[in-house]
Backbone as CSV, one residue per row, in Angstrom:
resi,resn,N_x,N_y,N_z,CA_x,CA_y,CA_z,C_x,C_y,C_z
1,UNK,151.013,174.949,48.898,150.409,175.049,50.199,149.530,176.290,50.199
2,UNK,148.597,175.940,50.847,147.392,177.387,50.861,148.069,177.960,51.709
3,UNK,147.509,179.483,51.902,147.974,180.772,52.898,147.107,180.775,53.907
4,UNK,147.196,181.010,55.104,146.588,181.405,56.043,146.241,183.069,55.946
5,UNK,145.137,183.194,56.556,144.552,184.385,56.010,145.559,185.347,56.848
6,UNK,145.787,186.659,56.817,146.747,187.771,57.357,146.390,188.295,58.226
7,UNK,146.303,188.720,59.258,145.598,190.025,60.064,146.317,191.258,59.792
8,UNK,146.952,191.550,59.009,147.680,192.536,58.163,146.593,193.444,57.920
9,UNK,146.600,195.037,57.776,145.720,195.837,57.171,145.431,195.708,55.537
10,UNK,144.331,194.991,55.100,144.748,194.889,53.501,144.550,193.419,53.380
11,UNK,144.708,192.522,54.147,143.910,191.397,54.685,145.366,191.057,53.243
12,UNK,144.660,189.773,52.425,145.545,188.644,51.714,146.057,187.733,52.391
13,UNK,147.173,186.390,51.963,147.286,185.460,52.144,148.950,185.289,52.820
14,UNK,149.227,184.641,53.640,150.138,184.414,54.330,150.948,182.894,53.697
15,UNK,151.982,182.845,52.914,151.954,181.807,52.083,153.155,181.083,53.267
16,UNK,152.797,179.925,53.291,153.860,179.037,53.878,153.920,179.185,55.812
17,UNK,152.556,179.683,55.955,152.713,180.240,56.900,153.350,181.195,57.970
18,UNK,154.415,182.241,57.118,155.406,183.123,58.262,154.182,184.096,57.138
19,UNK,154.527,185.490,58.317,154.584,186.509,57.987,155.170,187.423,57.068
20,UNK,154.453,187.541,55.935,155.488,188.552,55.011,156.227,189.770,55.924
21,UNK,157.360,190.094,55.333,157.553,191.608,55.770,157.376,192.514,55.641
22,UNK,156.988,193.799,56.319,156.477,195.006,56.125,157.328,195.506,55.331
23,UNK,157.042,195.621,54.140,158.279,196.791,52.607,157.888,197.836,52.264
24,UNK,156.559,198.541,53.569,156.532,199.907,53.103,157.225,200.811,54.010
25,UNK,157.602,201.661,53.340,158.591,202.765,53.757,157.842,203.575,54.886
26,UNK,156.429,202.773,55.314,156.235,204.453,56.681,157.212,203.697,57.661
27,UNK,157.049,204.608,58.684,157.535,204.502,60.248,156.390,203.709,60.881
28,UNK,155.478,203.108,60.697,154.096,202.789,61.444,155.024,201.523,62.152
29,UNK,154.579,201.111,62.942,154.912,199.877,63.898,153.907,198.696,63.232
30,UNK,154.654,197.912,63.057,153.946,196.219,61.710,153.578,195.241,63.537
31,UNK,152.785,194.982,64.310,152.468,194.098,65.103,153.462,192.396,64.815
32,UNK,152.782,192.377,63.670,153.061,190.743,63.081,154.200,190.898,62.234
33,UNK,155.260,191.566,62.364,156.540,191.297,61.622,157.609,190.525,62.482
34,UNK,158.005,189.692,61.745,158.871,188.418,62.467,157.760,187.567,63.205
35,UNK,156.743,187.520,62.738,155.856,186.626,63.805,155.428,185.445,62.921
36,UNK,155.542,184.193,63.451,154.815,183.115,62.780,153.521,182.963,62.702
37,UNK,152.680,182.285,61.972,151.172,182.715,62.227,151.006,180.990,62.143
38,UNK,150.087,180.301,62.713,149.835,178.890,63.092,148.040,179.189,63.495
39,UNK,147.425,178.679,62.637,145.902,178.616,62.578,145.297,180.350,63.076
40,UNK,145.825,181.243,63.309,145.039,182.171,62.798,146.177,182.983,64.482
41,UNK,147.399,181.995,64.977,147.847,182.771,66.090,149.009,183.537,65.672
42,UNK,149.631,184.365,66.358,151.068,184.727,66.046,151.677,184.581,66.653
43,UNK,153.179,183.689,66.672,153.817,183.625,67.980,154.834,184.431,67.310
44,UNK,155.857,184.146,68.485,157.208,185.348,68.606,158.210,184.208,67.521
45,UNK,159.503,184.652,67.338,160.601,183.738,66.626,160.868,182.774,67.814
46,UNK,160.791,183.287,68.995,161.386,182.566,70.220,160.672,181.124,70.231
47,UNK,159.338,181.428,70.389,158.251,180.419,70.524,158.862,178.857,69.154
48,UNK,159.070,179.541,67.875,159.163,179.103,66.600,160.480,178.076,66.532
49,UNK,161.661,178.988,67.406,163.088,178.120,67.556,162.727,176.813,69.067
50,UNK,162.095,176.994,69.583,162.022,176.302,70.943,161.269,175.054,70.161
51,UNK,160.066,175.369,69.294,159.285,173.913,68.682,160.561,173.186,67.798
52,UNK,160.853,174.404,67.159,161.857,173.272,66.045,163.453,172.779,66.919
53,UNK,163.434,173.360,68.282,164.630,172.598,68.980,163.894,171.613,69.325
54,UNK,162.991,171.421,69.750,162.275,169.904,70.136,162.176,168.972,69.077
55,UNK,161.397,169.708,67.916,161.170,168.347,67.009,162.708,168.222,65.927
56,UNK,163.618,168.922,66.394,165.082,168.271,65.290,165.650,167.435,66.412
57,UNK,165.969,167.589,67.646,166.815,166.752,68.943,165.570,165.728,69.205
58,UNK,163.988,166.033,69.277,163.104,164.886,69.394,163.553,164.297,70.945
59,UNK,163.785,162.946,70.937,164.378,161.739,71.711,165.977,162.131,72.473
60,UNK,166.988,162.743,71.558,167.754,163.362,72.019,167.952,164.425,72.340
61,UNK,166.841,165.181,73.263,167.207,166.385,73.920,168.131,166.216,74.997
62,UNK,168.201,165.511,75.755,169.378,165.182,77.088,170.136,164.110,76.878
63,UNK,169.830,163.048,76.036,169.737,161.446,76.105,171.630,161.460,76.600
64,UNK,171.765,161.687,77.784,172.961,161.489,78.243,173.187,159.831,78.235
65,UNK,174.175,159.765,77.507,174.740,158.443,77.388,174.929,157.562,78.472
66,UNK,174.257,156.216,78.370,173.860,155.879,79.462,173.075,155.879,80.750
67,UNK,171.969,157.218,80.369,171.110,157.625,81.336,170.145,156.431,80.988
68,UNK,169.188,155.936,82.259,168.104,155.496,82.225,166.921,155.784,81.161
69,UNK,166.128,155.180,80.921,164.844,155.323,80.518,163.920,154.604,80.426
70,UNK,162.537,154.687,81.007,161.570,154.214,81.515,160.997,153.185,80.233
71,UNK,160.149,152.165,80.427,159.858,151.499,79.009,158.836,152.258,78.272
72,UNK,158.109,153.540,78.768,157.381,154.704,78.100,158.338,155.175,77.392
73,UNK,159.247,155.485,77.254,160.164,156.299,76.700,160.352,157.725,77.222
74,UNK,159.761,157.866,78.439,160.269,158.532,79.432,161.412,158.436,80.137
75,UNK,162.180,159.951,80.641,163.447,159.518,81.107,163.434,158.786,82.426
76,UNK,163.794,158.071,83.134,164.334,157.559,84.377,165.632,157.927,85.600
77,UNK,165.241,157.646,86.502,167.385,157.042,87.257,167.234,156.187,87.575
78,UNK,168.333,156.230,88.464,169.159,154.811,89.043,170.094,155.532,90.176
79,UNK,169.193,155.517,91.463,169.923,156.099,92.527,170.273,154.908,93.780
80,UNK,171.095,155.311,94.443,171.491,153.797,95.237,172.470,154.594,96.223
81,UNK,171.331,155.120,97.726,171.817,156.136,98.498,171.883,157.366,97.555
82,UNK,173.339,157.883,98.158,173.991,159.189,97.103,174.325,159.032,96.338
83,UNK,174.443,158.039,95.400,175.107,157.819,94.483,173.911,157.472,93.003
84,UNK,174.127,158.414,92.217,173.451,158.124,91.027,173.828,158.233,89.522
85,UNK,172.739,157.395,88.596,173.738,157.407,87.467,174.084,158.858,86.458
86,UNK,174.886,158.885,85.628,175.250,159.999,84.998,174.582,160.921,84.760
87,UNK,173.152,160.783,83.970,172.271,161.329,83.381,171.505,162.648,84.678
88,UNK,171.688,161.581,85.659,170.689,162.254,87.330,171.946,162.943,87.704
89,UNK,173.408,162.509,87.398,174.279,163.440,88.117,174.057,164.979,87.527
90,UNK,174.320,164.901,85.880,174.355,165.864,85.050,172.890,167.123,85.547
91,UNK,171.646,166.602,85.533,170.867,166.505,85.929,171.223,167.875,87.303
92,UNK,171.513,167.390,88.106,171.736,167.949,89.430,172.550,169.225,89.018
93,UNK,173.646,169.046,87.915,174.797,170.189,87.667,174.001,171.555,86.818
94,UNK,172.856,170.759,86.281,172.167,171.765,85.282,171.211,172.174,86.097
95,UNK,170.622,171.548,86.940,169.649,172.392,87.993,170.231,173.410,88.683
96,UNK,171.630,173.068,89.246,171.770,174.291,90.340,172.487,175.665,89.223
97,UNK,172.753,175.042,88.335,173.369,175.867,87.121,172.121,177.251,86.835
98,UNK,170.588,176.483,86.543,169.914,177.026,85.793,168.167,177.727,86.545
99,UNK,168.403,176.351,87.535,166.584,176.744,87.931,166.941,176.814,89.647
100,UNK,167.965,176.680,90.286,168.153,176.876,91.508,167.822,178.360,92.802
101,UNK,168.261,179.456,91.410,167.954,180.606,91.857,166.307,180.602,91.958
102,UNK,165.758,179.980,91.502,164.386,180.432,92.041,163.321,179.560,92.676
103,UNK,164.057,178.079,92.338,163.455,176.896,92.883,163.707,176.483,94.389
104,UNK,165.247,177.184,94.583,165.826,177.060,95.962,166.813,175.512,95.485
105,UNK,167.804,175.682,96.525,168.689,174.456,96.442,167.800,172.972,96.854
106,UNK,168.417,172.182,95.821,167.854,170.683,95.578,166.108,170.525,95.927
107,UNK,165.973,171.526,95.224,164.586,172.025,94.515,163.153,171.727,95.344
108,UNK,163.537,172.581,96.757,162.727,172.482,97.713,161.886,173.652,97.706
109,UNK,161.788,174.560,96.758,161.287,176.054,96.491,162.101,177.124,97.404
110,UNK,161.758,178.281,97.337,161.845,179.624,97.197,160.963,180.713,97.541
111,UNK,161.404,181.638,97.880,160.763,183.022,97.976,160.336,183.216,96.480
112,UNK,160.674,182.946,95.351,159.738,183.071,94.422,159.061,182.057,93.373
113,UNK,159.004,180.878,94.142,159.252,180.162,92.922,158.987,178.364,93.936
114,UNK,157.577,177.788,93.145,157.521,176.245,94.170,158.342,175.195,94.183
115,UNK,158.176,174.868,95.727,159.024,173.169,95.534,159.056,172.558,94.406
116,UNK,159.889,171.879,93.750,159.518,171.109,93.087,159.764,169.877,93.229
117,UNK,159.953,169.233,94.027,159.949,167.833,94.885,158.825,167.594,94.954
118,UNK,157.753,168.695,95.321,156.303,168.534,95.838,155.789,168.300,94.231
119,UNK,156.172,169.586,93.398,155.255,169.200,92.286,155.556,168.301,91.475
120,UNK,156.494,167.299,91.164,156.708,166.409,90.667,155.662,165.318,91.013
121,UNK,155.587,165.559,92.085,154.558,163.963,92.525,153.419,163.896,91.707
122,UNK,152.633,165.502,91.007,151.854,165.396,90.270,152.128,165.530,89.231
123,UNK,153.244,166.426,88.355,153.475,166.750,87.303,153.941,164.897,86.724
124,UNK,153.535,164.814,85.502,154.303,163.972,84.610,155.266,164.665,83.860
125,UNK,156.162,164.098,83.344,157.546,164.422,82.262,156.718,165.395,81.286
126,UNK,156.062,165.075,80.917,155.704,166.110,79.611,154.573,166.738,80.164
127,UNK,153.661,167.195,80.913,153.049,168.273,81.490,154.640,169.261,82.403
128,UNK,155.526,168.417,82.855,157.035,169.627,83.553,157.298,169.973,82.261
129,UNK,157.698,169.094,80.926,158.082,169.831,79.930,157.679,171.318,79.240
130,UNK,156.399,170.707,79.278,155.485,172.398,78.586,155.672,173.358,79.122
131,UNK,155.633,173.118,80.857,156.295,174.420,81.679,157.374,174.782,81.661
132,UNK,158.319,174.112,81.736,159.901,174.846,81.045,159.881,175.123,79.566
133,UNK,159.129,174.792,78.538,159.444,175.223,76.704,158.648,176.388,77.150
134,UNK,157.166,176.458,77.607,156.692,177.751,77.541,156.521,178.609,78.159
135,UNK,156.973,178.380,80.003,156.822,179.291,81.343,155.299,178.938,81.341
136,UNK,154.865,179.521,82.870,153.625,179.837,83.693,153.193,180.512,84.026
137,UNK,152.402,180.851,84.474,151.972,182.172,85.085,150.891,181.538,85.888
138,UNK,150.445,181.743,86.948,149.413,181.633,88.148,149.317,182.499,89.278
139,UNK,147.950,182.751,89.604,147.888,183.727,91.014,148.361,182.966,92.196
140,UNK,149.274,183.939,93.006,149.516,183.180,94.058,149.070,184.206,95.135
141,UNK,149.629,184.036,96.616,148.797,184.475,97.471,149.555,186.142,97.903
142,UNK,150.924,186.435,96.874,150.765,187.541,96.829,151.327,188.291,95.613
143,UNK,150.564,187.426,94.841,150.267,188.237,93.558,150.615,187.219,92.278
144,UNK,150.521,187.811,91.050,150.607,186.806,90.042,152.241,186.241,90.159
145,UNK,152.347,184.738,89.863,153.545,184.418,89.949,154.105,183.748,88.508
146,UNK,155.210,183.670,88.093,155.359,184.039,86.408,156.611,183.176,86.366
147,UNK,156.355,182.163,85.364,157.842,181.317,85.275,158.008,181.615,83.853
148,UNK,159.122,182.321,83.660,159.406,182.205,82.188,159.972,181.472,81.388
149,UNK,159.437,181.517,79.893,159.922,180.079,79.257,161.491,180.035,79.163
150,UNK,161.652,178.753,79.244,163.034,178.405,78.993,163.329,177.692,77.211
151,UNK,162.284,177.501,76.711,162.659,177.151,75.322,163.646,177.497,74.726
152,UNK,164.291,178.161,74.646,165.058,178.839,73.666,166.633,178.920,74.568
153,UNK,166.658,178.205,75.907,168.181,178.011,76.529,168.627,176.974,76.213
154,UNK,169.116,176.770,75.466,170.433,175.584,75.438,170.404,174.926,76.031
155,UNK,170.712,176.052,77.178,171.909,174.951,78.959,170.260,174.520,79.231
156,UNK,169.342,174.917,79.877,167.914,174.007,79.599,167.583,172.946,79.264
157,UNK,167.367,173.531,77.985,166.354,172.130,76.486,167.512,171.007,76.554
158,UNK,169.052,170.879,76.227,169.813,170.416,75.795,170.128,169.349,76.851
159,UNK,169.741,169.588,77.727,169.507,169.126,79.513,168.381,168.610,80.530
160,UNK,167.093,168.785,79.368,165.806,169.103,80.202,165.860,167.792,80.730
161,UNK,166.209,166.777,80.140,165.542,164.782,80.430,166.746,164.773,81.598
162,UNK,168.165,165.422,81.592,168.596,165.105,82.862,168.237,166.254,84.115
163,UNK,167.689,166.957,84.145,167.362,167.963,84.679,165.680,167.329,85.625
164,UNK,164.943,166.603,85.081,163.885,165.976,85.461,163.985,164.875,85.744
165,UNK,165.094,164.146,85.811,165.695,162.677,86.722,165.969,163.242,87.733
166,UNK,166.747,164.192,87.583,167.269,164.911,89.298,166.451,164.970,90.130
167,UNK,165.283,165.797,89.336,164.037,166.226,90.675,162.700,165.158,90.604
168,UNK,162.830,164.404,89.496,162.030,163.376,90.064,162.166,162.354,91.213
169,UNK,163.912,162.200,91.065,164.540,161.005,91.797,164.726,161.787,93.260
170,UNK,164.750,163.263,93.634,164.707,164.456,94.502,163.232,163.983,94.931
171,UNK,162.249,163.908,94.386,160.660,164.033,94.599,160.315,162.516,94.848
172,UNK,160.481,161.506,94.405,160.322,160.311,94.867,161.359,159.811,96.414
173,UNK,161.429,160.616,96.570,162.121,160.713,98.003,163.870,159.430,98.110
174,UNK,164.096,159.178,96.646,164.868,158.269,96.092,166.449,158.885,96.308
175,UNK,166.431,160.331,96.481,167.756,160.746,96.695,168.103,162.194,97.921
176,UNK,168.731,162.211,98.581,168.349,163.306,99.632,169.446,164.543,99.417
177,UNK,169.279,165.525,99.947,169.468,166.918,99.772,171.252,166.226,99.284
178,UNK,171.859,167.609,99.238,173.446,167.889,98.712,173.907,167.377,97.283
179,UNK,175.191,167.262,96.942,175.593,167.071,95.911,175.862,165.548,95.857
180,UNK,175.006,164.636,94.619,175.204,163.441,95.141,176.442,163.036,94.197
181,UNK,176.786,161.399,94.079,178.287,161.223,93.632,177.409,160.371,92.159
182,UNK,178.444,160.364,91.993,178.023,159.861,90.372,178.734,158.424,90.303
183,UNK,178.131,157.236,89.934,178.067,155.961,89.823,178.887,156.031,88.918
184,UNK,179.834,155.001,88.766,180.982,154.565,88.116,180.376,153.903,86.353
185,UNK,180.738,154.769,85.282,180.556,153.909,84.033,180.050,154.887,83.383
């Protein structure tokens, strides 16, 4: 495999794409140590574990047994009143677990942080995805507002497909506020 060129002082080749390590003995601060380099960028290790948790789980990042899924291969529910299936229950347990503090309960927004009932109606599954693997950042009306990535949480990634039944099936106006019950099976 060819090297990607270095931004290293001393320039040379970056083989396999990581970053060699700095093996000289000054004290100087190395920018690009522990950093991956991908067409000429550097990301963090964080960035590096969050891609390769996606592409080793792939299809099974949430795939709660027996959860819905759309014939896209997008996730789905199955709500009927309060009552919904496993995947949307789980879903609900990992939201208030993880994104509640800032989304507000059954994800109507916050003092820091938007509805997300509202933004679902526009977001698709994988434009919400990118914003939870990599966070956001946007000006808001009092001041920059900053979602940080969740890639690299477990309770998150490991959860994300039931975590986005909740608030889709929340946002399609398909299930209403509180803790709903979980369908038998």
């Amino acid at each position: 495999m060819s090297g990607i060129p270095s931004p290293h002082p001393g320039g040379g080749q970056v083989q396999g794409a990581v970053a060699p390590p700095n093996k000289s003995k000054s004290k100087t601060h190395d920018p690009y140590r522990g950093r991956f380099l991908v067409k000429g960028f550097a990301f963090g290790r964080g960035f590096a574990l969050a891609v390769l948790s996606l592409s080793l789980t792939g299809a099974a990042l949430a795939q709660t047994e027996g959860a819905p899924m759309a014939p896209d291969g997008t996730p789905t529910y199955k709500a009927e009143g309060n009552k919904v299936d496993k995947g949307t229950f789980n879903g609900f347990r990992r939201y208030h677990n993880s994104c509640h503090v800032c989304h507000g309960p059954d994800g109507m927004g916050g003092s820091f942080a938007p509805n997300l009932t509202e933004s679902l109606k526009a977001l698709d599954y994988y434009k919400f995805t990118e914003i939870v693997v990599n966070g956001k950042q946007s000006a808001g009306a009092t001041g920059d507002r900053v979602m940080p990535s969740f890639g690299t949480d477990p309770n998150v990634m490991d959860n994300l497909d039931d975590i986005y039944r909740y608030l889709k099936a929340r946002s399609d106006d398909k299930l209403g506020r509180g803790r709903p019950e979980r369908m038998p099976g």
